[in-house]
C-alpha positions as CSV (number, residue, x, y, z in Angstrom):
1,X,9.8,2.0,-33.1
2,X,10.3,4.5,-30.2
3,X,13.1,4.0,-27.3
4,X,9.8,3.1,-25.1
5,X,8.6,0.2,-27.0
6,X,12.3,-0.4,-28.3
7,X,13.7,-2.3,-25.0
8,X,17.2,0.0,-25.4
9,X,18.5,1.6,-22.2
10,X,17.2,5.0,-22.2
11,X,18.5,8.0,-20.4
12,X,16.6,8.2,-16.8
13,X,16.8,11.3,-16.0
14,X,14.9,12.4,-19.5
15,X,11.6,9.7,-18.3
16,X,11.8,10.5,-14.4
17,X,7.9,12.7,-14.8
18,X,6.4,9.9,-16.8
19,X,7.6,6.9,-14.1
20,X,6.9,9.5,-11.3
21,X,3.9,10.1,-12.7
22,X,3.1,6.5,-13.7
23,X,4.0,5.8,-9.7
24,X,2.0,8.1,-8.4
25,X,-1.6,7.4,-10.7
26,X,-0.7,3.7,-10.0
27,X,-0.8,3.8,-6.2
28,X,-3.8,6.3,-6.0
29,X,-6.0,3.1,-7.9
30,X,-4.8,1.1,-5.3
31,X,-5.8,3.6,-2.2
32,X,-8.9,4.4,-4.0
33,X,-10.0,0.4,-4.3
34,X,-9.1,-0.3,-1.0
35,X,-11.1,2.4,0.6
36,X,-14.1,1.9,-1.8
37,X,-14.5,-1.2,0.4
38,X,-14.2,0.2,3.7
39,X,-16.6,3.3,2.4
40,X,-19.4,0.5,1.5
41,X,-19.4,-2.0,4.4
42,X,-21.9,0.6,6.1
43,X,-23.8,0.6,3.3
44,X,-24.2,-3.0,3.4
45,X,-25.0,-3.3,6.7
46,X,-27.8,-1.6,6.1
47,X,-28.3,-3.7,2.4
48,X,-27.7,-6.8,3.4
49,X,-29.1,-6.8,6.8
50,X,-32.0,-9.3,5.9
51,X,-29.0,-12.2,5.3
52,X,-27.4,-11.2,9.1
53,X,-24.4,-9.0,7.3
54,X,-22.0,-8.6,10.3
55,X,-18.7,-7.8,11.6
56,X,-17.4,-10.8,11.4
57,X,-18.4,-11.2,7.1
58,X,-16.9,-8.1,7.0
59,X,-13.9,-8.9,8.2
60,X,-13.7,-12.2,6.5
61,X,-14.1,-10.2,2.8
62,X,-11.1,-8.1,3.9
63,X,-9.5,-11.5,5.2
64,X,-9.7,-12.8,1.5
65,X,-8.7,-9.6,-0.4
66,X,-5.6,-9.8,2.3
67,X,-5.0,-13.3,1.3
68,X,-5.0,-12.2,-2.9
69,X,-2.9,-9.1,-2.2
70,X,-0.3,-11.6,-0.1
71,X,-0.2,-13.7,-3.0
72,X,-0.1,-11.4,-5.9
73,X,3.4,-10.1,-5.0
74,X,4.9,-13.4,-4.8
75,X,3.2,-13.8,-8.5
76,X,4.2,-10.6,-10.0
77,X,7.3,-9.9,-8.2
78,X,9.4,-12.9,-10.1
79,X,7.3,-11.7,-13.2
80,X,8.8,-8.3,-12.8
81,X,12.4,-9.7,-12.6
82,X,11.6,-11.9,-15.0
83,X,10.4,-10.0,-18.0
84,X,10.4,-6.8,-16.5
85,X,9.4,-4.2,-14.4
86,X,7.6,-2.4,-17.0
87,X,5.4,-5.6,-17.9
88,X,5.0,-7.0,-14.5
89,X,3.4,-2.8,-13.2
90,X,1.1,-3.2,-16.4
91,X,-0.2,-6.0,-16.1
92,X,-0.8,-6.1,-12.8
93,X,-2.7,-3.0,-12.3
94,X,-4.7,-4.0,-15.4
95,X,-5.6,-6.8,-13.4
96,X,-6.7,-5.2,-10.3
97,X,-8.8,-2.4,-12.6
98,X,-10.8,-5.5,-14.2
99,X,-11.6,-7.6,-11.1
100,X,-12.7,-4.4,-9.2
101,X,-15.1,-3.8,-11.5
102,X,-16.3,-7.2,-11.9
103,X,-16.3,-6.6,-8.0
104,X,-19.7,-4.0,-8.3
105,X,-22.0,-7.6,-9.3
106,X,-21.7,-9.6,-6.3
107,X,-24.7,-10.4,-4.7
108,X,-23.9,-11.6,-1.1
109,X,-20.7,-11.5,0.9
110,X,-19.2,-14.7,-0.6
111,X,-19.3,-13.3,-4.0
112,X,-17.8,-10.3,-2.5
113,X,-14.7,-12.1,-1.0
114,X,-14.4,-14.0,-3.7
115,X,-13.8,-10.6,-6.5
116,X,-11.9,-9.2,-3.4
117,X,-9.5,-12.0,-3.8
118,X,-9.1,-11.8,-7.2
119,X,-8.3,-7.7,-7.0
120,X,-5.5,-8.4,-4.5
121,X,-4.1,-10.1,-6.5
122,X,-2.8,-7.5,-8.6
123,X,-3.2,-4.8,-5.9
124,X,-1.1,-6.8,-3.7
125,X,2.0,-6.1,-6.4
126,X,1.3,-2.7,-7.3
127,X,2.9,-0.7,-4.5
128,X,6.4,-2.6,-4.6
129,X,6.4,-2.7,-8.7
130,X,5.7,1.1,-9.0
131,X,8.2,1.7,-6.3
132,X,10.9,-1.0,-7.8
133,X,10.5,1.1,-10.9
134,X,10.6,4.2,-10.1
135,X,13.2,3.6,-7.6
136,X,15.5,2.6,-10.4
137,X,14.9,5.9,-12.1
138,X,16.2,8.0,-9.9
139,X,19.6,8.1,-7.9
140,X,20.3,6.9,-4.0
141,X,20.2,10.6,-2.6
142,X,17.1,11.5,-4.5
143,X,14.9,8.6,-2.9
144,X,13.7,9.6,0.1
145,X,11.7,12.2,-1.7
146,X,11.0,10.1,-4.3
147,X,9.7,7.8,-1.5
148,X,7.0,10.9,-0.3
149,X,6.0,11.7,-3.5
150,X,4.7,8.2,-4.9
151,X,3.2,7.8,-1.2
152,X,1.0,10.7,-2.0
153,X,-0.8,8.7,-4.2
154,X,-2.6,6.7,-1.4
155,X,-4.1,10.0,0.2
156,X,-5.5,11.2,-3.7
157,X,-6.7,7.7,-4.3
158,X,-8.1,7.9,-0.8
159,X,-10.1,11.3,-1.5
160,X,-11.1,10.3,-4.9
161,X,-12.9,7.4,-3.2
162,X,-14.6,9.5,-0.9
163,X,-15.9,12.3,-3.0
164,X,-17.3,9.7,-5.4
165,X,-18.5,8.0,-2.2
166,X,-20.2,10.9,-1.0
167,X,-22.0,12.0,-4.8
168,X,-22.3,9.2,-7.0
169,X,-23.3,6.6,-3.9
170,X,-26.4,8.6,-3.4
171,X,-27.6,8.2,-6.8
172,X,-26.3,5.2,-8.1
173,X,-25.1,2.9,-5.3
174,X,-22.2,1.5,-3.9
175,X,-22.0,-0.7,-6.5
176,X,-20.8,2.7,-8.9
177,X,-17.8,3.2,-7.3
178,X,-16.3,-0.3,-7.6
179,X,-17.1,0.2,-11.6
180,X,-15.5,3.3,-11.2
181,X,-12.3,1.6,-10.0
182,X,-11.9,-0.3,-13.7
183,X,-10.1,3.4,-14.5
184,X,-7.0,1.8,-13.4
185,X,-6.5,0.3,-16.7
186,X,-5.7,3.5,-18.4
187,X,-2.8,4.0,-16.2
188,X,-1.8,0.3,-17.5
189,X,-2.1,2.0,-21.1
190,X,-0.1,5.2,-19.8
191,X,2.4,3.1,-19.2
192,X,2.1,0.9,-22.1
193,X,2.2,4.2,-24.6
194,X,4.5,6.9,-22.2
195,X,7.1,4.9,-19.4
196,X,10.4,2.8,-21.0
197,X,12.2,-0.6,-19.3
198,X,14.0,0.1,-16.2
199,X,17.1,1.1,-17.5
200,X,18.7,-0.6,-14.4
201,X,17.5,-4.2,-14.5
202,X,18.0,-3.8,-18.3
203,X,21.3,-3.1,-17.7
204,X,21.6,-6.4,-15.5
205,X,20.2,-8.3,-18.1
206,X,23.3,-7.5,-20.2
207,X,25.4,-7.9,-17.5
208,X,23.6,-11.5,-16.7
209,X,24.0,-12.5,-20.6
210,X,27.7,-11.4,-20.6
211,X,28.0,-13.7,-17.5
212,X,28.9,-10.6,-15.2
213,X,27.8,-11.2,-11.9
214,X,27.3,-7.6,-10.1
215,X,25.9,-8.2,-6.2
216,X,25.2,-11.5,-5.9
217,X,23.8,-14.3,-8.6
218,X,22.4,-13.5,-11.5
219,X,19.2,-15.4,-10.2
220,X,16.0,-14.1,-8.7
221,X,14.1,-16.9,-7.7
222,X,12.6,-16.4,-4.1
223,X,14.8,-19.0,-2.7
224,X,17.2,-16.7,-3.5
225,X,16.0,-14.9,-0.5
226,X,16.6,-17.2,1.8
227,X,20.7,-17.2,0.7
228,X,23.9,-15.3,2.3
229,X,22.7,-11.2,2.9
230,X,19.5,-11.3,1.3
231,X,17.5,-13.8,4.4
232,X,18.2,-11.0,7.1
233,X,16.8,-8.5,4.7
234,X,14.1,-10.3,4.0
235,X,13.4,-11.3,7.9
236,X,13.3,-7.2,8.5
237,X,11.9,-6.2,5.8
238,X,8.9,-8.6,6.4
239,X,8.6,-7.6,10.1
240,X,8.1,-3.8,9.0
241,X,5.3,-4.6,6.8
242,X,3.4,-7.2,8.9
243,X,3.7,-4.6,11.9
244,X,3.2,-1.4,9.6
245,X,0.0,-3.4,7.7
246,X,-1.7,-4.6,10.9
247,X,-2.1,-1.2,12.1
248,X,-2.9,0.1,8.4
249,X,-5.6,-2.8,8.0
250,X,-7.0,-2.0,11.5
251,X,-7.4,1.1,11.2
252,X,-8.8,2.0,7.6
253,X,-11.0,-1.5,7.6
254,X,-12.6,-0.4,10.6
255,X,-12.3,3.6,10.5
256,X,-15.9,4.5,8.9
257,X,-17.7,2.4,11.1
258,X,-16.2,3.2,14.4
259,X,-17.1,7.0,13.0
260,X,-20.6,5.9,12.0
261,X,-21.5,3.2,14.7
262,X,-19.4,4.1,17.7
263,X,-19.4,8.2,17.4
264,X,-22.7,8.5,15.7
265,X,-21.1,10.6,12.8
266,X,-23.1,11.0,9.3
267,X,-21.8,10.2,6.4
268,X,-21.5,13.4,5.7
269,X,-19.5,14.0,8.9
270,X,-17.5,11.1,8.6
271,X,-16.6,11.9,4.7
272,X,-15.1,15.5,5.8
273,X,-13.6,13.7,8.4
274,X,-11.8,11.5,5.9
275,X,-10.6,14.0,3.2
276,X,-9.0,16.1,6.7
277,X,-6.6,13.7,7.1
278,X,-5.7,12.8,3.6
279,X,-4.8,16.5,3.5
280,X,-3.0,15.8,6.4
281,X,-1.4,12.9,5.1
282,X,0.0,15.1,1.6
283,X,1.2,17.3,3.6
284,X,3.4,14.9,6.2
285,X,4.6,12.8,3.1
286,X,6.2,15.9,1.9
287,X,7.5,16.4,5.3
288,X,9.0,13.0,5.1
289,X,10.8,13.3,2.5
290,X,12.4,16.4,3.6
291,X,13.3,15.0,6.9
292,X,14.5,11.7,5.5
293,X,16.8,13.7,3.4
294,X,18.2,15.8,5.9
295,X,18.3,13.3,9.0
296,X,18.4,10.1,6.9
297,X,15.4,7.2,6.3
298,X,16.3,5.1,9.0
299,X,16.5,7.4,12.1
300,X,13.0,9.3,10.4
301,X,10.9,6.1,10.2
302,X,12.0,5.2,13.4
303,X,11.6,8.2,15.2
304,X,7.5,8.3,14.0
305,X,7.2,5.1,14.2
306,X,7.3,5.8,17.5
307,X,5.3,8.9,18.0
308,X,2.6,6.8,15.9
309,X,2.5,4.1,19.1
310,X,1.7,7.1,21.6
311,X,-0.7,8.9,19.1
312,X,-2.8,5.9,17.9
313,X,-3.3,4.6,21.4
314,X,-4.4,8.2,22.9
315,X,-6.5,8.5,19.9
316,X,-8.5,5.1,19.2
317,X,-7.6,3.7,22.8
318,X,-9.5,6.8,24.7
319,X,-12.7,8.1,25.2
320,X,-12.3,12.0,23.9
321,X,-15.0,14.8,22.6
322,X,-15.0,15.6,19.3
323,X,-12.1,18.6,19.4
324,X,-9.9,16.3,20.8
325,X,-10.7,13.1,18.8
326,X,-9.8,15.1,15.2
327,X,-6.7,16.9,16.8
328,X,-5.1,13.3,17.6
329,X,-6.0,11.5,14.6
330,X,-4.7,14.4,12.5
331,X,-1.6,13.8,14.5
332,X,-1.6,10.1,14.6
333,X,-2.2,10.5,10.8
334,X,0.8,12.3,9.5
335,X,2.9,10.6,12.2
336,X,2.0,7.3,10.2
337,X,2.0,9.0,6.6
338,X,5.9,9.9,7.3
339,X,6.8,6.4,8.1
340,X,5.0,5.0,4.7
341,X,6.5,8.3,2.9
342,X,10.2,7.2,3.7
343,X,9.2,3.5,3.7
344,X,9.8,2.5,0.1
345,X,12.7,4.5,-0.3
346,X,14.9,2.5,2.9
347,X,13.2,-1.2,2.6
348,X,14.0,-1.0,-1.7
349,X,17.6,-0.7,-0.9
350,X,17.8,-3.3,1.6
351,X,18.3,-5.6,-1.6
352,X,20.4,-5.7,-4.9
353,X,19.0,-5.1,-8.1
354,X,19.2,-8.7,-9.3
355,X,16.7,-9.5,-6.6
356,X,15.2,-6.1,-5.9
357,X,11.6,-6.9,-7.0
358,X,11.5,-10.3,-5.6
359,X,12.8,-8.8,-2.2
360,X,10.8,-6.1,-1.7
361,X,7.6,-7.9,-3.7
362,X,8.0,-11.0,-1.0
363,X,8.5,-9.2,2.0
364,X,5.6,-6.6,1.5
365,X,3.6,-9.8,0.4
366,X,4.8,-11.8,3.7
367,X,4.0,-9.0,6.0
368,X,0.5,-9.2,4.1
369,X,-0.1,-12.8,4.2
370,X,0.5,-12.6,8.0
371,X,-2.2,-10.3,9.0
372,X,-4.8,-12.0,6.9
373,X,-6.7,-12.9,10.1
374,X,-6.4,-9.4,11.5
375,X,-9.7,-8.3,9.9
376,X,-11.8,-10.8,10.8
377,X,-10.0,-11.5,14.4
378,X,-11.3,-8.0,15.3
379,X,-14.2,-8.3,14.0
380,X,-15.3,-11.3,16.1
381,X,-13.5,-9.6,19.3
382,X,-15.0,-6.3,18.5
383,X,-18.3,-7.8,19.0
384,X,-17.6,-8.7,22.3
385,X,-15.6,-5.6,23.8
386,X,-15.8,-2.9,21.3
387,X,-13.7,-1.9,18.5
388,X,-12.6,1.1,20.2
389,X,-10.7,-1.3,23.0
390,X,-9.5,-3.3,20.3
391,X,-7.8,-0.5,18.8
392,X,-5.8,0.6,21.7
393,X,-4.1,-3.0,21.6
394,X,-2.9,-2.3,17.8
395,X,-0.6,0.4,18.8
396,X,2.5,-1.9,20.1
397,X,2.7,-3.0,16.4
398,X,4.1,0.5,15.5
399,X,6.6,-0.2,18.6
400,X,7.4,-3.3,17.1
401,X,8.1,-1.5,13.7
402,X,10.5,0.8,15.3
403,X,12.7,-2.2,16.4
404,X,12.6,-3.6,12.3
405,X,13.3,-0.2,11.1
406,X,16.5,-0.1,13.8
407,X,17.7,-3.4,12.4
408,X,18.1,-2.1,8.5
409,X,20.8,-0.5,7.2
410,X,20.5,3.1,6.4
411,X,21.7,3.3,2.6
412,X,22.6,6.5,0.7
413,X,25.0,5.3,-2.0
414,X,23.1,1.8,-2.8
415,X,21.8,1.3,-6.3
């Protein structure tokens, strides 16, 4: 039997590629499925036109996948205390491959929000599993690069979606590229073969069975959270996310068809568009983590957190020509990609191992479940004032961010 399959403590520092790795192809299936969907609603538009497909549909499929995605960390997060961070990233991303395929035989909108549901479930665990786990891999100084480097698996995920958007669309349909999406299973597989236990949380399970008791109770039940140091970790934590996910969901649900309805961009436009500022994004993540090393997490987040306020409002708020319009959402771009590059690494720490994946699973999952109605809320305003006026009101959620990310505790020697 080999050390993977074994359950023994291995060496970390000998597996650190393969969980990296494992991290990295994990978060790139979720980035790629979640753009798939903004990539087709103008497809459907078009599609679906004859059964009055609208904004506010639209925003109610994204609505439901919120909803799943809420839900599936508070599933999977106990799961991945439970039995295992190892088990809970598996299955849950094996999950999320299946129902996204299922997702390309819908036939109307319902159907569509319904299979969107069921796909957040397991998306809605994947980003704070892989980071749980990878975060345990690797020590406290070494995390806010570790941070930028499994973010850079949204931006890869995000141009894999496009360039099959933009030649397999064409020939097969929009239905190809959520089939496409049930390649996520092989990373469950990759894992299943190639990445060991956590040797941390294996480590507290010894500890736990020996009745040690290393920061706090040996329990991790989510009303854990709501107990001594762990609620006003939780209370931050949550904030961050349901400020940090409004913007993200306003902005990527609604990106291609403010570029295709409002700018009268082609696809073909609007695709190069899209891969710019993933480049852009690689290349800020990587900036992230140098800066969050250097300066620390805390004082990096907030510090672009607030440059992401001015740049998002100038950007989406305000009428520009073309020049301008790419220059500021370049900027506004990598000014958002640090804050998510740094993110995992500071809001991970905020809790102790025993309750790590809970803690970071709940709160991710809270800040989800709260903007459920952001989707379909713009959607029915949007058709009244315009999506572009809309947008210039999401920007005081990244001011808002600034004040959670104030309110942690910077951490540098926290396991």
């Amino acid at each position: 039997m080999s050390k993977v399959s074994s359950g023994a403590i291995v060496d970390p520092t000998k597996y650190r590629g393969k969980v990296l790795g494992a991290a990295i192809a994990g978060y790139a299936f979720d980035g790629f499925d979640i753009m798939v969907f903004a990539l087709t609603v103008p497809v459907l538009f078009r599609e679906w036109a004859g059964a009055g497909f609208n904004m506010v549909q639209v925003g109610f499929i994204a609505t439901a996948m919120l909803i799943g995605m809420s839900l599936g960390g508070y599933i999977f997060g106990p799961i991945a205390d439970k039995f295992g961070r190892r088990k809970g990233l598996i299955w849950c991303i094996a999950f999320f491959g299946i129902t996204t395929g299922l997702t390309a035989f819908a036939q109307d909108y319902i159907q569509l929000a319904a299979l969107r549901f069921l796909a957040g479930l397991g998306l809605g665990a994947e980003y704070a599993l892989g980071g749980t786990m990878a975060a345990e891999f690797f020590p406290p100084e070494k995390r806010g690069k570790l941070s930028s480097w499994v973010q850079n698996g949204w931006p890869i995920g995000f141009g894999a979606a496009i360039v099959a958007q933009y030649f397999m669309m064409p020939i097969w349909g929009w239905r190809s590229l959520y089939l496409l999406g049930t390649a996520a299973v092989l990373v469950s597989i990759y894992i299943a073969i190639f990445v060991p236990e956590s040797p941390v949380w294996l480590k507290a399970q010894q500890d736990k069975k020996k009745g040690i008791v290393v920061a706090g109770p040996p329990s991790a039940k989510l009303t854990d959270l709501f107990r001594g140091a762990n609620l006003p970790a939780f209370l931050t934590v949550s904030l961050f996310f349901i400020c940090m996910l409004t913007t993200y969901w306003a902005v990527n649900t609604w990106l291609p068809t403010i570029l295709a309805k409002e700018r009268g961009m082609s696809p073909k436009a609007f695709s190069s568009f899209l891969i710019f500022l993933q480049f852009a994004a690689v290349i800020a993540f990587f900036i992230g983590g140098i800066i969050a090393d250097k300066f620390g997490k805390r004082v990096t987040m907030a510090v672009f957190a607030f440059l992401s306020a001015l740049t998002l409002f100038a950007w989406l708020g305000l009428q520009w020509d073309d020049n301008i319009f790419w220059i500021l959402g370049t900027l506004n771009w990598g000014c958002a990609s640090v804050v998510w590059a740094v993110a995992m690494g500071l809001t991970v720490e905020q809790f102790p191992t025993n309750i790590r994946a809970v803690g970071f699973a709940s709160a991710y999952s809270t800040g989800r479940l709260l903007v459920t109605l952001v989707p379909i809320a713009m959607g029915a305003v949007a058709m009244k004032i315009g999506l572009t006026t809309v947008m210039a009101a999401v920007s005081v959620f990244y001011f808002i961010a600034m004040i959670a990310i104030l309110l942690m505790k910077e951490t540098k020697a926290q396991l």
